[in-house]
C-alpha positions in Angstrom: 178.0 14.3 84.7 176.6 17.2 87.0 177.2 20.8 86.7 180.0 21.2 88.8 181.9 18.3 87.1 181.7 20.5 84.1 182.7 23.7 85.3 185.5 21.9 87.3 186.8 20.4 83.8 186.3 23.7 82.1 189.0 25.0 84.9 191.6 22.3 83.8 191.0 22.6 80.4 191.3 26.4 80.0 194.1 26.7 82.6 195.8 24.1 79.9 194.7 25.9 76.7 195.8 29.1 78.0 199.1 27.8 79.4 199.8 25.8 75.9 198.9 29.3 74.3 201.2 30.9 76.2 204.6 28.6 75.3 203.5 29.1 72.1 204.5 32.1 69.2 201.2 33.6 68.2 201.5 32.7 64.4 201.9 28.9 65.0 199.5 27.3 62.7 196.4 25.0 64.2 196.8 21.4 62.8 193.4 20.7 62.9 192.2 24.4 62.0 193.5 25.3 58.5 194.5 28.5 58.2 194.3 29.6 62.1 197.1 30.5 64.1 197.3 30.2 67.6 196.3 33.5 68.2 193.0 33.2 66.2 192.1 30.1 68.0 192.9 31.9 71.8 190.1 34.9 70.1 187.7 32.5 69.2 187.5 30.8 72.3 187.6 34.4 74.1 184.5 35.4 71.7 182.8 32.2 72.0 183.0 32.7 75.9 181.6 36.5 75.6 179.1 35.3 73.1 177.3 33.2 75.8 177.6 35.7 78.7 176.1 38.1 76.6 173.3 35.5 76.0 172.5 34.6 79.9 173.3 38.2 80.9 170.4 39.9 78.5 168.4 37.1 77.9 168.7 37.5 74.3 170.4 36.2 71.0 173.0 38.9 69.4 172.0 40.1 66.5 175.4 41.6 65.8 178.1 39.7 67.0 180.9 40.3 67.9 181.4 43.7 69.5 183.5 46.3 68.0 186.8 46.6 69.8 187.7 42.9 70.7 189.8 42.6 67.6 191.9 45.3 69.5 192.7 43.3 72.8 195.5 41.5 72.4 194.6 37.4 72.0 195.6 36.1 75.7 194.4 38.5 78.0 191.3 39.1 76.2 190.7 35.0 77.1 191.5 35.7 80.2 188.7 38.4 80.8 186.4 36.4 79.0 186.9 33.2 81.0 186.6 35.5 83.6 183.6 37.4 82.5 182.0 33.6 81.8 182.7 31.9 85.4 181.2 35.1 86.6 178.2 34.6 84.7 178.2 31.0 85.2 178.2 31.6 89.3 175.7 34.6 88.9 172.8 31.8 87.6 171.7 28.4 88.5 171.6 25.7 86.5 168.3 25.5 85.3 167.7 29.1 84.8 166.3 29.8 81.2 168.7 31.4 78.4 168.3 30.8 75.1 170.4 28.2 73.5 170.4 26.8 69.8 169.4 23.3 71.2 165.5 23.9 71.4 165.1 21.0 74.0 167.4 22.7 76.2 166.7 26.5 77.0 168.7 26.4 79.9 172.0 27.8 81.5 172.9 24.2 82.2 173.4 23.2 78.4 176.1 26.3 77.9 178.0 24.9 81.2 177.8 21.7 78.9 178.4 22.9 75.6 181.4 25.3 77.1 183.3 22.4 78.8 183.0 20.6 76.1 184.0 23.4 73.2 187.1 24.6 75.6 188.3 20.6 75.7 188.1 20.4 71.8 190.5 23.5 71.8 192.8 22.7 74.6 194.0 19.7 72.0 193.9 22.4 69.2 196.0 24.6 71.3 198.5 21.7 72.3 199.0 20.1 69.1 199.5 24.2 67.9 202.5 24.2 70.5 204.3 20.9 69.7 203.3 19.9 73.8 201.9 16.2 74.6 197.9 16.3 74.7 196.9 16.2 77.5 194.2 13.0 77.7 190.7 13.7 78.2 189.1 11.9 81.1 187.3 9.6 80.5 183.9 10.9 82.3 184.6 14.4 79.8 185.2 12.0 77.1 182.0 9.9 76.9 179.6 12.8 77.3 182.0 14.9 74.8 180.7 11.7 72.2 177.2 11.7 73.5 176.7 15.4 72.9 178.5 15.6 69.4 176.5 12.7 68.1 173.2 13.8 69.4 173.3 17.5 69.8 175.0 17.6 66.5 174.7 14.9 64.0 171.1 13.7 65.0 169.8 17.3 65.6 171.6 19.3 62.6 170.3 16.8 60.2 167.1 17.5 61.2 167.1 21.3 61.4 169.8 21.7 58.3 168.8 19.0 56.3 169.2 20.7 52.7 172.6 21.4 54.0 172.7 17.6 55.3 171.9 16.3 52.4 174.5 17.6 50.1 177.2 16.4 52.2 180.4 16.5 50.9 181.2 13.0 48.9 177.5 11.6 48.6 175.5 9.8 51.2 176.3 5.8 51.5 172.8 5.4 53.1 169.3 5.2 51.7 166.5 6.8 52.6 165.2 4.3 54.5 168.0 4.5 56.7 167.9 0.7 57.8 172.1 0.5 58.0 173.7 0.9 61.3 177.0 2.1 62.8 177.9 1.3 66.3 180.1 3.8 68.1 181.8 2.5 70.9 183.7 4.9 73.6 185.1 2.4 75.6 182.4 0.4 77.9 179.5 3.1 76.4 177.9 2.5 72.8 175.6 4.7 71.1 173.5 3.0 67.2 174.2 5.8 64.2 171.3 5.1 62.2 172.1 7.7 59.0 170.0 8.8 55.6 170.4 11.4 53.4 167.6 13.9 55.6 168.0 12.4 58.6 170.1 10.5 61.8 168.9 8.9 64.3 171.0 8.2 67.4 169.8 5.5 70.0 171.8 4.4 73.0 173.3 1.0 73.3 174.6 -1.0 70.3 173.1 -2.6 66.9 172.5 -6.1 67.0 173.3 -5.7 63.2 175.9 -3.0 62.0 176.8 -2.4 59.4 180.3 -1.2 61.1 181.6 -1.0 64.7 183.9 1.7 65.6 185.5 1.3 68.8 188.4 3.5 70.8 189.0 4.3 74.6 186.8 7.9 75.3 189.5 9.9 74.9 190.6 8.5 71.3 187.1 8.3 70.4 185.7 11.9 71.2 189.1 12.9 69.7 188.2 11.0 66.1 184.6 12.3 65.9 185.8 16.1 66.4 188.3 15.4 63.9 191.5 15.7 66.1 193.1 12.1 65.8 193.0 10.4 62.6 191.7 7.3 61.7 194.6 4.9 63.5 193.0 6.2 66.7 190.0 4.2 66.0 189.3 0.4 65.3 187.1 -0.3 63.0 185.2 -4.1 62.4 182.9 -4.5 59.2 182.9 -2.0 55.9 185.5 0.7 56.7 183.6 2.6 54.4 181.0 3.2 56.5 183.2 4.4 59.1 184.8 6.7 56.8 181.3 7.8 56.1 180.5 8.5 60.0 183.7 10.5 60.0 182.4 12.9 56.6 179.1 13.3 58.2 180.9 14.3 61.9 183.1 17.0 59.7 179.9 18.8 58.2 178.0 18.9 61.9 181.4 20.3 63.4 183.0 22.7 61.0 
């Protein structure tokens, strides 16, 4: 996908979250957010949004985030400033100007125009689900780089730069250290080989000749199951379930 495809999803996906936010009493609980109510996952999204125009805007990391006063504004129109506030920012660089970013291979503006369409699709279903509305399905194109990006960006490269962390993961590690067992995820026609151990994951395009487990599901389903916002009847699942179940614990401690 190109930049503008991504800014023109983050559009449709806002313009739903914010609408969904909007039908919705501000003390709704989030399903798939314990303890969050709809107004805390519209300022999230509003302070993730001002987080990274601060970022491209200075050039630098806050050290103290966020702000005093944005716990003031009330929920919705303090997203709408900071959408606002972000297309501006978004429009004011090009792509591949530098800004730093917590992905070290990519210091770029173009990995938050990523990373943002990505994290405002994730809580458009949040928001929906919130407010009893149908979810609205992911495109497909969204979809499989939504699963590319959470499995490399965030499984593969958080095991490597949190591996202490990693390796206490919650219910015990199924894989060895060698790391020799493989889990092919499948998002529709696109596969990506889940090569796990307990200090490290490898992700490779293209399928295992040898898994250990396939998991399969249209894009949408699929990017829906790894971010932990369908359960596990949106997925099919051919080999040891187990190690499915395994992909899905390892997905919850990259994305809480």
């Amino acid at each position: 996908m190109d930049d503008a495809a991504f800014l023109d999803h983050l559009a449709s996906d806002y313009a739903h979250l914010r609408d969904a936010a909007d039908a919705a009493e501000p003390v709704v609980p989030v399903p798939a957010c314990p303890g969050w109510t709809m107004a805390d996952l519209v300022s999230h999204v509003a302070v993730v949004y001002l987080h990274k125009v601060t970022i491209m805007r200075t050039g630098l990391w806050p050290q103290s985030w966020p702000p005093a006063g944005l716990a003031e504004e009330p929920p919705l129109p303090l997203l709408r400033r900071a959408y606002g506030e972000l297309t501006e920012a978004f429009a004011e660089h090009a792509p591949a100007d530098p800004t730093p970013t917590w992905y070290d291979p990519d210091q770029t503006v173009a990995f938050w125009i990523r990373r943002m369409a990505q994290e405002t699709v994730i809580h458009r279903i949040d928001a929906e689900q919130a407010a009893g509305l149908p979810v609205t399905p992911v495109p497909d194109d969204l979809a499989v780089d939504g699963a590319d990006e959470v499995l490399k960006r965030f499984l593969a490269y958080d095991s490597v730069h949190w591996p202490d962390e990693f390796s206490q993961l919650k219910g015990g590690h199924l894989a060895g250290e060698g790391g020799r067992d493989a889990i092919t995820v499948m998002a529709g026609e696109t596969a990506w080989t889940v090569r796990p151990s307990p200090r490290e994951v490898l992700v490779e395009d293209g399928a295992s000749d040898d898994p250990t487990v396939v998991v399969e599901a249209a894009p949408g389903r699929m990017l829906r199951w790894l971010w932990g916002r369908a359960g596990d009847d949106a997925v099919g699942v051919t080999g040891d379930p187990e190690w499915a179940r395994y992909l899905r614990r390892m997905m919850a401690e990259v994305t809480q």
